[in-house]
C-alpha positions as a Markdown table, in Angstrom:
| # | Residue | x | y | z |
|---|---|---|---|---|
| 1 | Unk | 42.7 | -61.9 | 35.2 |
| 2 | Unk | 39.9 | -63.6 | 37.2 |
| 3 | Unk | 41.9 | -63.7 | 40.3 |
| 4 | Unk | 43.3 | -60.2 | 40.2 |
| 5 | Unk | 39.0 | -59.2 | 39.8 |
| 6 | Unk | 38.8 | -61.6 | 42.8 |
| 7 | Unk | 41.6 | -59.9 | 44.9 |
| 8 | Unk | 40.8 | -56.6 | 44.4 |
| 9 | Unk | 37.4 | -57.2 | 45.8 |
| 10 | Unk | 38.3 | -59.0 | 48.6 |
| 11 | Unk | 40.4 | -56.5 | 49.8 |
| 12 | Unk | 37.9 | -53.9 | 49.1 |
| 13 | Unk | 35.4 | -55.8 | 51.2 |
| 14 | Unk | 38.2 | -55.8 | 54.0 |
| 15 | Unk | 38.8 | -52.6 | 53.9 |
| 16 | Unk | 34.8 | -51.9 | 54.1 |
| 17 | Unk | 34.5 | -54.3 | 57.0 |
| 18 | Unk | 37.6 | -53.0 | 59.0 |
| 19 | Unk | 37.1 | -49.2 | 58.8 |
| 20 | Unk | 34.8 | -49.1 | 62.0 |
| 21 | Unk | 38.0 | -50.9 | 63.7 |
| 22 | Unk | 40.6 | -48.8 | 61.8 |
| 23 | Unk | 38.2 | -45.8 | 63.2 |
| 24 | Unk | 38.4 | -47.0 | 66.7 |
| 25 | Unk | 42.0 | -47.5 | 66.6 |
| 26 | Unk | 42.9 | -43.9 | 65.8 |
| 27 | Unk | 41.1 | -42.7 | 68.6 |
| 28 | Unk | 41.1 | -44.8 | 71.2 |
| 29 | Unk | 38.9 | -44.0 | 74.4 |
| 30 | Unk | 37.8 | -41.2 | 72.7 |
| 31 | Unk | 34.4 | -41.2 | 73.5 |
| 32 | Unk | 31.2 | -38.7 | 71.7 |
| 33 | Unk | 28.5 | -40.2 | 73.2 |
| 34 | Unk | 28.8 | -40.9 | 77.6 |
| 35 | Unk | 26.6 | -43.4 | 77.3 |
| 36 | Unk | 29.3 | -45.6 | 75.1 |
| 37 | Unk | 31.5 | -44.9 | 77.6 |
| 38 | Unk | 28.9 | -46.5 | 80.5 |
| 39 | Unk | 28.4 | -49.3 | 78.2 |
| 40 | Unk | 31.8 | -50.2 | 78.0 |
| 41 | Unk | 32.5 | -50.1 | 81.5 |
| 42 | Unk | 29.5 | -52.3 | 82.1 |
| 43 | Unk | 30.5 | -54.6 | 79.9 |
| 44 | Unk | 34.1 | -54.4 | 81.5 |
| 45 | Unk | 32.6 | -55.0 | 85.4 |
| 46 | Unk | 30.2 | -57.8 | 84.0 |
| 47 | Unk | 33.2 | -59.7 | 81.9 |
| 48 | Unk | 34.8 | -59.1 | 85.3 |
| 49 | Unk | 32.2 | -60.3 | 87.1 |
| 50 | Unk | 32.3 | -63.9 | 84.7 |
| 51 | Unk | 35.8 | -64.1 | 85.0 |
| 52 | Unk | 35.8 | -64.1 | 89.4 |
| 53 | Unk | 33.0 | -66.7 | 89.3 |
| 54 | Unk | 35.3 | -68.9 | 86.7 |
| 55 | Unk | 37.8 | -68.2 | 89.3 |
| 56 | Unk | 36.0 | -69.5 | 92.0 |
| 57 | Unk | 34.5 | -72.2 | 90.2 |
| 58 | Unk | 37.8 | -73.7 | 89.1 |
| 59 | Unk | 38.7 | -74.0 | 93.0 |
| 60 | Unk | 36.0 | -75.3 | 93.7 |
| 61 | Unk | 36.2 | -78.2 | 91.2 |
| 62 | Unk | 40.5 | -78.5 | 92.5 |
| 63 | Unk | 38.9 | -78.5 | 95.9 |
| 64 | Unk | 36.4 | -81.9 | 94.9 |
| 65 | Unk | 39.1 | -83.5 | 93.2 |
| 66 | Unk | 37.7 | -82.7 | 89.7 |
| 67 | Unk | 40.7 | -81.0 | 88.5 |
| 68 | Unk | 44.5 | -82.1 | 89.7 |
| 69 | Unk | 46.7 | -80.3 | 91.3 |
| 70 | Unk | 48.6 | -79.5 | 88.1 |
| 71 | Unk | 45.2 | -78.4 | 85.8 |
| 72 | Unk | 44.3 | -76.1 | 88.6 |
| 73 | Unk | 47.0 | -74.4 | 88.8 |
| 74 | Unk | 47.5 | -73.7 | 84.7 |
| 75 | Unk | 43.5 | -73.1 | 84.8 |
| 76 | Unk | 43.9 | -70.6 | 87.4 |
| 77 | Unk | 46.9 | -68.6 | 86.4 |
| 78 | Unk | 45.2 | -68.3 | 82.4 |
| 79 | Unk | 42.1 | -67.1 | 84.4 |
| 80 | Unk | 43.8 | -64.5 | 86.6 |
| 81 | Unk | 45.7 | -63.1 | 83.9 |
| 82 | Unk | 42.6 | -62.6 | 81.8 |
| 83 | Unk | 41.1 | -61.2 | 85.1 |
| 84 | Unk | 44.2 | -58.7 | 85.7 |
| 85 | Unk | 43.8 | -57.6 | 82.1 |
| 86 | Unk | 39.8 | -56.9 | 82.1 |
| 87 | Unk | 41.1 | -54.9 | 85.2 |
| 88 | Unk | 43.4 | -53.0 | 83.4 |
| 89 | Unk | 41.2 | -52.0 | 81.0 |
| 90 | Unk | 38.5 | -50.6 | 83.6 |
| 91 | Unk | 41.6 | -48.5 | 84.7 |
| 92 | Unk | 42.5 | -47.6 | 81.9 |
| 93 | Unk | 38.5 | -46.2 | 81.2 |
| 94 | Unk | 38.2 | -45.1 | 84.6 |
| 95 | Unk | 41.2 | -42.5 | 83.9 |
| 96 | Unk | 40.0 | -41.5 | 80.4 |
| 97 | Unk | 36.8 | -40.6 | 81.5 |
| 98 | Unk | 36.3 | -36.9 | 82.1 |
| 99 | Unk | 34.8 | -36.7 | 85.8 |
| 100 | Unk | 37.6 | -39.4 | 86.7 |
């Protein structure tokens, strides 16, 4: 009887916690407030941002022989994936946004 008490608040306490997320799924990009929508998109350029100076730092570091040829090169594609998908999502704000 104790664990059924114990499930049934656990997933009312997940339920409580997601609903923000379940919220944000159902409209996605949907934007009330512009400023939001600013603050993503600076978040998105400035995670961009991070991601080109990881770029450039892991050739710097295959370039002084602190990473082999073989690191570099699974370093580098992980980080320009991650870099072409944090691009995708500025796209994907840029043509949500109503003056884009």
């Amino acid at each position: 009887m104790s664990y059924l008490v114990l499930l049934l608040l656990l997933v009312g306490v997940v339920w409580l916690v997601s609903g923000p997320l379940r919220k944000a799924a159902r409209t996605p990009g949907a934007y009330a407030d512009p400023a939001l929508e600013s603050m993503e998109r600076l978040d998105l350029e400035a995670a961009r941002d991070a991601k080109y100076r990881e770029i450039r730092d892991a050739e710097l570091d295959h370039e002084t022989g602190k990473l082999s040829d073989d690191d570099f090169a699974a370093i580098d594609s992980t980080l320009r994936s991650e870099a072409i998908e944090l691009l995708h999502e500025l796209d994907a704000l840029e043509d949500q946004s109503p003056a884009g």
